[in-house]
C-alpha positions as a printed Julia matrix, in Angstrom:
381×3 Matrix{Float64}:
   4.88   10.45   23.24
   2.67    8.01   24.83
  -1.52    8.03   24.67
  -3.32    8.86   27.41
  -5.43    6.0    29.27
  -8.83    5.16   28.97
 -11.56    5.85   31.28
 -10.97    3.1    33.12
  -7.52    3.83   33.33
  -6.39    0.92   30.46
  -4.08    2.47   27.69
  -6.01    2.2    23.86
  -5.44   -1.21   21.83
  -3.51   -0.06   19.22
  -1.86    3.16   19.25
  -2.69    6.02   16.78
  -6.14    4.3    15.94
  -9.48    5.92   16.13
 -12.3     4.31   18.32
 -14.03    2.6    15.2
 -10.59    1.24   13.76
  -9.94   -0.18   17.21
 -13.19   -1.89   17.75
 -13.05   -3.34   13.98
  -9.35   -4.9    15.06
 -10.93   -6.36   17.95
 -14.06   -7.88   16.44
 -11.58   -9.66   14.0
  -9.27  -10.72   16.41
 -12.32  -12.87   18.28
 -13.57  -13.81   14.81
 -11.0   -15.5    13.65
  -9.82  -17.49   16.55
 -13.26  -19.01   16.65
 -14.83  -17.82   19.55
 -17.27  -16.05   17.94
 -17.78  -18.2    14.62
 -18.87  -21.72   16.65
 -16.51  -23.29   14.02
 -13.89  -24.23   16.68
 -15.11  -25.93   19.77
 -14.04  -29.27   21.38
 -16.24  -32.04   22.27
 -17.62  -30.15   25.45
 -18.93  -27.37   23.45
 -15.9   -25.04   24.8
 -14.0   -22.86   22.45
 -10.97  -24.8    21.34
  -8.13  -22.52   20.17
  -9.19  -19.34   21.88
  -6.09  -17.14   22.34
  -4.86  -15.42   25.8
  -6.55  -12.41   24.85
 -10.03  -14.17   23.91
 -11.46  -15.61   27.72
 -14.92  -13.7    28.09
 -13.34  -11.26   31.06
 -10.78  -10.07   28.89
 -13.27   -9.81   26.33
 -15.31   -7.24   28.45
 -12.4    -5.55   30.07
 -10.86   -5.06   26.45
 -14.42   -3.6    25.12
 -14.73   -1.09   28.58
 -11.31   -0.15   27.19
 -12.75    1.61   24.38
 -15.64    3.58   25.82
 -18.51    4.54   24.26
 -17.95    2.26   21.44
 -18.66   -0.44   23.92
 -22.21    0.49   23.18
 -22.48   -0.36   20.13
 -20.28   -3.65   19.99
 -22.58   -4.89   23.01
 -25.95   -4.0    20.4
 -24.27   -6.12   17.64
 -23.47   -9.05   19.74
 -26.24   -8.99   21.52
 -28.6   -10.47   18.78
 -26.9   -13.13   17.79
 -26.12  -14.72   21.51
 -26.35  -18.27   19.33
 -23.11  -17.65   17.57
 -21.09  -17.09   21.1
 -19.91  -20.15   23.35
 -21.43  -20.77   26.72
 -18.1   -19.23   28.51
 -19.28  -15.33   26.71
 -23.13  -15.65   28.24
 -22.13  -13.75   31.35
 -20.27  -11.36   29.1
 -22.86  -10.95   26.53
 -25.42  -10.58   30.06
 -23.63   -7.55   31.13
 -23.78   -5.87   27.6
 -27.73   -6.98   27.27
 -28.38   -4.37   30.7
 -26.14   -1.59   28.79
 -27.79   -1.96   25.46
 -30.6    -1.72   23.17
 -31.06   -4.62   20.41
 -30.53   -3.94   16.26
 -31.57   -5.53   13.8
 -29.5    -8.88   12.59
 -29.62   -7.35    9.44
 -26.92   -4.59   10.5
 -24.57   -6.59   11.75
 -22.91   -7.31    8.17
 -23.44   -3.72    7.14
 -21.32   -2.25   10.38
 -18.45   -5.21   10.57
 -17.76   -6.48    6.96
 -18.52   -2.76    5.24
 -16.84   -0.61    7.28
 -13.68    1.5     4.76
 -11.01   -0.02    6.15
 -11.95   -3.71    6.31
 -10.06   -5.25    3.77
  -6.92   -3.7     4.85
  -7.75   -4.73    8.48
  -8.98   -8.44    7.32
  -5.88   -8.65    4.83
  -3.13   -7.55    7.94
  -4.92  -10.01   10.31
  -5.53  -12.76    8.02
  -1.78  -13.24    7.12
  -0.31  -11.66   10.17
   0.92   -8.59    8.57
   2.31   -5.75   11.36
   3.16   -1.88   10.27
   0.62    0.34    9.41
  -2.59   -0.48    7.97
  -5.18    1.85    6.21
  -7.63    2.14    3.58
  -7.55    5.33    1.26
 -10.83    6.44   -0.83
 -10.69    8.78   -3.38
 -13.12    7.53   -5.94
 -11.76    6.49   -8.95
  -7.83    7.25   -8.08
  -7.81    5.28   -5.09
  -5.64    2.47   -5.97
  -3.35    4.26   -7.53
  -2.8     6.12   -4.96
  -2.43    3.21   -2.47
   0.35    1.95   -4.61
   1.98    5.63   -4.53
   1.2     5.83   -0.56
   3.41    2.3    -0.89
   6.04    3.76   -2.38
   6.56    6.16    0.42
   6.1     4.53    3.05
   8.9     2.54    1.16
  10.92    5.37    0.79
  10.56    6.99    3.96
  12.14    3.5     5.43
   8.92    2.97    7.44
   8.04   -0.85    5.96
  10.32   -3.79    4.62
   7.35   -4.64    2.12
   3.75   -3.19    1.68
   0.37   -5.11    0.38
  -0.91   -3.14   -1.7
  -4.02   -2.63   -4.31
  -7.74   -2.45   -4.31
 -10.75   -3.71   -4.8
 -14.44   -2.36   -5.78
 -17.48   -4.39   -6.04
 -20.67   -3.98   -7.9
 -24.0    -2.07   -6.06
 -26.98   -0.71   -6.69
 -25.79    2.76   -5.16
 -22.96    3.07   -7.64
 -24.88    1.74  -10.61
 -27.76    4.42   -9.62
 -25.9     6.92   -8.95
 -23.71    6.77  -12.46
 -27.35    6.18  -14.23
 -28.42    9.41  -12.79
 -25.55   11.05  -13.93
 -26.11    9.63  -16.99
 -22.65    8.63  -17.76
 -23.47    4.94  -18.42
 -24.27    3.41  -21.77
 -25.8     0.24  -22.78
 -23.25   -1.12  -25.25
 -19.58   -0.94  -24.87
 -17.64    1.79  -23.98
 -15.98    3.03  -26.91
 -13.11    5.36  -25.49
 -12.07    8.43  -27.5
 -14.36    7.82  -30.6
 -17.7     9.99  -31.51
 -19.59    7.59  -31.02
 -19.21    7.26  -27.29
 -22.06    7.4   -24.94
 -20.3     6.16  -21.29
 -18.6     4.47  -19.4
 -19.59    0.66  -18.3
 -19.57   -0.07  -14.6
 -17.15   -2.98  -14.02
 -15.94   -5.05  -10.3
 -12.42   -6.17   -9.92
  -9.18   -6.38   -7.38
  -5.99   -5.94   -7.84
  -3.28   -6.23   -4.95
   0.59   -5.85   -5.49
   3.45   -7.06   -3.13
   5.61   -3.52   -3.47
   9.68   -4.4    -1.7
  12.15   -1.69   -1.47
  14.98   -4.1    -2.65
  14.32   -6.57   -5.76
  13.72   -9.75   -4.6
  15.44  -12.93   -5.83
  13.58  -14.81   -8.64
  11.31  -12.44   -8.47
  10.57   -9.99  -12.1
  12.54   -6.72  -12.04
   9.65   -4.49  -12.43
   9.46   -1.37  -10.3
   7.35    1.22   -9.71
   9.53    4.16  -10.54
   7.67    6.94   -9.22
   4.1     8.95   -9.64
   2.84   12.31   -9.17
  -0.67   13.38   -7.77
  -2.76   16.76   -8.31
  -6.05   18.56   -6.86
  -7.48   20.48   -9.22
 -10.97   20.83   -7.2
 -12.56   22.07  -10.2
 -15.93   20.57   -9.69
 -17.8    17.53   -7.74
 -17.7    15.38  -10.84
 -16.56   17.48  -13.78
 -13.21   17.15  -14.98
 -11.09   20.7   -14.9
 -11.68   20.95  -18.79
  -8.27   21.53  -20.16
  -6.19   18.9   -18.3
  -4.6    21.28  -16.59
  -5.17   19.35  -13.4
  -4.35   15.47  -15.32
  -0.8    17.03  -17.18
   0.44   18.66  -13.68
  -0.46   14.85  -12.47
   2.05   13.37  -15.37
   4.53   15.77  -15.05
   4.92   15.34  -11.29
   5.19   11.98  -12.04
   8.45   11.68  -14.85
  10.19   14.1   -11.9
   9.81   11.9    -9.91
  11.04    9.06  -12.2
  13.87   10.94  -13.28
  11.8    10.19  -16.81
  11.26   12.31  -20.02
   7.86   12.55  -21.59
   9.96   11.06  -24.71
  11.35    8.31  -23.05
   7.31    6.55  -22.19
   7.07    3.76  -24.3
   3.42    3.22  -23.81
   0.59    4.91  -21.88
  -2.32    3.48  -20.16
  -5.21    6.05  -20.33
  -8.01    6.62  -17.96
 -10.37    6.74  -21.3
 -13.58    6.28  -19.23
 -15.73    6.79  -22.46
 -17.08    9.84  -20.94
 -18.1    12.93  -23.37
 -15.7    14.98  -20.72
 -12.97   12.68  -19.48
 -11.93   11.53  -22.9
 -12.17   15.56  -24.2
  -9.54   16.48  -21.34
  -7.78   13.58  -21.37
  -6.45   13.99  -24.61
  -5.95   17.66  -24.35
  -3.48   16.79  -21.84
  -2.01   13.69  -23.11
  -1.47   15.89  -26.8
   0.02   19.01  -24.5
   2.51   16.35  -22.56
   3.37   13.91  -25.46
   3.4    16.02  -28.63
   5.61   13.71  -30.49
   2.69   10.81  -29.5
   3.01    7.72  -27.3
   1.76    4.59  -27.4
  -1.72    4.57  -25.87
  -4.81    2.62  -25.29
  -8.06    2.44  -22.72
  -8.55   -0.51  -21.11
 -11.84   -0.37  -19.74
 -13.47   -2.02  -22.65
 -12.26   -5.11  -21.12
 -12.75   -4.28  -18.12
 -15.79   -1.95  -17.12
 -14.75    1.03  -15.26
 -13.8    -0.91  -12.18
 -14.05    2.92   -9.92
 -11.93    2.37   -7.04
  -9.97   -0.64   -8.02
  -9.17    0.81  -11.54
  -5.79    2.44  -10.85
  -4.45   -1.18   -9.34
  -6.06   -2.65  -11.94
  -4.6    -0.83  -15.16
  -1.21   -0.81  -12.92
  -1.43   -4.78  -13.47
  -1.79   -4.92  -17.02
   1.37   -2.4   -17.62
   3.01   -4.86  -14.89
   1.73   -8.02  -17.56
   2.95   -6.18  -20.14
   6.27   -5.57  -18.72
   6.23   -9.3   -17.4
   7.98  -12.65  -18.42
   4.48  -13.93  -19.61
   4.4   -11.24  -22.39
   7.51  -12.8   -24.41
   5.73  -11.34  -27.48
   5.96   -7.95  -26.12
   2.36   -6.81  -26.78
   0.52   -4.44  -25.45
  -3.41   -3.85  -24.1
  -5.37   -3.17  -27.37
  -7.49   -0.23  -27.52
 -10.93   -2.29  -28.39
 -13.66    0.84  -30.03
 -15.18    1.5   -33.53
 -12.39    2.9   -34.92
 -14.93    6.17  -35.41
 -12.24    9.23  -34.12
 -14.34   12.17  -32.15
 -12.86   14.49  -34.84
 -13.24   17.74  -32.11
 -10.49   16.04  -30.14
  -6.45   15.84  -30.42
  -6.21   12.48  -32.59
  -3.93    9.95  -30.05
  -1.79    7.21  -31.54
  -4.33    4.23  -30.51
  -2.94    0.64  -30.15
  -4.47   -2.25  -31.64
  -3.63   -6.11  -31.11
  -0.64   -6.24  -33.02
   1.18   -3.23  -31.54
   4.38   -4.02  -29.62
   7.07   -2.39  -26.53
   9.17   -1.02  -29.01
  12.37   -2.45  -26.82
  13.56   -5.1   -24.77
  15.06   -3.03  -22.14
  14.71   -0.02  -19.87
  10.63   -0.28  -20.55
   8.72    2.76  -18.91
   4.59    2.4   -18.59
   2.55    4.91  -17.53
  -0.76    4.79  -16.09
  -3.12    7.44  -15.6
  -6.36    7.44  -12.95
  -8.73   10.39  -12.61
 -11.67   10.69  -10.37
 -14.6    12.96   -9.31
 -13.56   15.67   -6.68
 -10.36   16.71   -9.5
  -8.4    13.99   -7.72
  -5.63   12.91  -10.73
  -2.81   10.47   -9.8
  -0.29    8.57  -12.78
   1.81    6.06  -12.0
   5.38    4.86  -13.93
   5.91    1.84  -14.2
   8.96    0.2   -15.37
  12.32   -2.28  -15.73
  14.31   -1.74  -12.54
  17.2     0.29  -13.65
């Protein structure tokens, strides 16, 4: 089924893309050939590698293509006419009559911070085709690219998927945990009674996820993961882990796993009063023989969006030819046990995999909203 034209009769860019993603695509596409950058002109002071799709009428035609949002590229562009080669002044005249100036100032805040950026910037940058998306779920929503990987994987849609995330320090976040307060000035100090929060952390993580091993390549594989809504409350955890165990249970069905057979467990342990109370409740309920666990945001800061990607990585280290030794992420904290909660079989630096072979991580991520996603992680079988 084919999408209708345009206004002006000029079927959309990209197919199955909203206005905003569309215009995004087509602000990087100019970018990075130089026309708009200044970066790449010959000795006349004409754009020197500007692609069939970048001369200034298809640059117009292709913005009346997307309607309204025409608009608002023409405001952007429009106050910074010194960053555009001669050939665009006609082009950037014609937007001038349609439009109303902005500040400078908004330029970055409507092009580089838009959700889906980095996916966009990441597909263009190295030529990537299929489909391209950002997810946001708070503090799950790496993990749950990797699992939206996997499927689109399974489903036989992609060959190979970038995958990952990234979350960066600002003074919303930082505020907004404060006012919560949920953040403490030493530390965090997961699972002991002496915890007072959780330490805002930055980081990225991005995996290259195949359907088939690749040659020369280590045989780790993500062997499945299981997601759950509890909605129990805008930044509460549900709290008995009712919502976190039916994540880790949909998870070993869908790795064809036991609870028994998890060699070591990766836990959200945010430091929280709540998340570590109904995180171990759940962990205890799954895993009442115990499994090997630690936190490993004392190392890192809670990194919020980018921490499911990022704990992913160090069960992928730990699996991984650089870990001859076999160790696994310590659990760094006081050694003080919250004696109200299920006691969990902490690691410490000297704990090992306890085999060689057939290795199964698990990682758990849970965020505001009752969003709960783990992840199994594990030799390829």
């Amino acid at each position: 089924m084919s999408n209708p034209p345009t206004a002006n009769g000029n079927p959309p860019l990209v197919k199955g893309m909203n206005r905003r993603s569309q215009i995004l695509r087509l602000l990087m596409r100019y970018r990075h050939s130089g026309v708009f950058s200044g970066m790449n002109l010959d000795a006349a002071g004409n754009p020197a590698d500007v692609p069939a799709d970048g001369n200034p009428e298809q640059f117009v035609s292709d913005l009346e293509a997307l309607g309204p949002t025409f608009v608002k590229l023409g405001q952007m562009l429009s106050t910074r006419p010194d960053m555009v080669p001669v050939e665009f002044a006609t082009a950037l005249e014609r937007m001038q009559e349609k439009v109303a100036e902005i500040p400078v100032e908004r330029i970055h805040a409507i092009v580089e911070q838009e959700l889906g950026a980095p996916a966009s910037f990441l597909a263009d940058w190295l030529g990537l085709s299929g489909p391209v998306y950002s997810l946001s779920t708070a503090c799950t929503s790496s993990a749950r690219a990797l699992l939206s990987a996997h499927r689109l994987l399974q489903q036989g849609l992609c060959d190979a998927v970038l995958c990952g995330g990234v979350d960066s320090l600002c003074r919303l976040t930082l505020n907004g945990f404060s006012a919560l307060e949920a953040i403490s000035a030493e530390r965090c100090n997961p699972f002991s009674a002496n915890r007072h929060g959780i330490n805002i952390g930055e980081g990225a993580a991005l995996f290259v996820m195949t359907k088939e091993p690749v040659a020369n390549a280590s045989s780790i594989a993500l062997l499945g993961g299981g997601a759950s809504s509890d909605a129990h409350h805008i930044s509460a955890p549900e709290p008995t882990g009712a919502g976190a165990q039916a994540a880790m249970r949909k998870a070993l069905a869908s790795a064809n796993v036991a609870a028994q057979e998890i060699d070591y467990l990766n836990l959200h342990g945010t430091a929280t009063q709540h998340n570590d109370a109904m995180e171990s409740l759940a962990v205890q309920a799954l895993f009442p023989q115990g499994v090997a666990c630690s936190s490993t945001k004392p190392l890192t800061g809670h990194t919020l969006g980018a921490a499911g990607a990022l704990e992913a990585a160090f069960c992928w280290l730990s699996l991984s030819p650089y870990n001859s030794d076999g160790l696994l992420p310590p659990h760094l904290w006081d050694g003080q046990a919250d004696p109200t909660l299920p006691r969990l079989p902490l690691v410490d630096a000297d704990t090992r995999l306890r085999r060689a072979q057939g290795r199964r991580l698990m990682s758990n991520s849970f965020a505001f909203g009752g969003s709960n996603l783990s992840l199994i992680i594990g030799d390829v079988p």
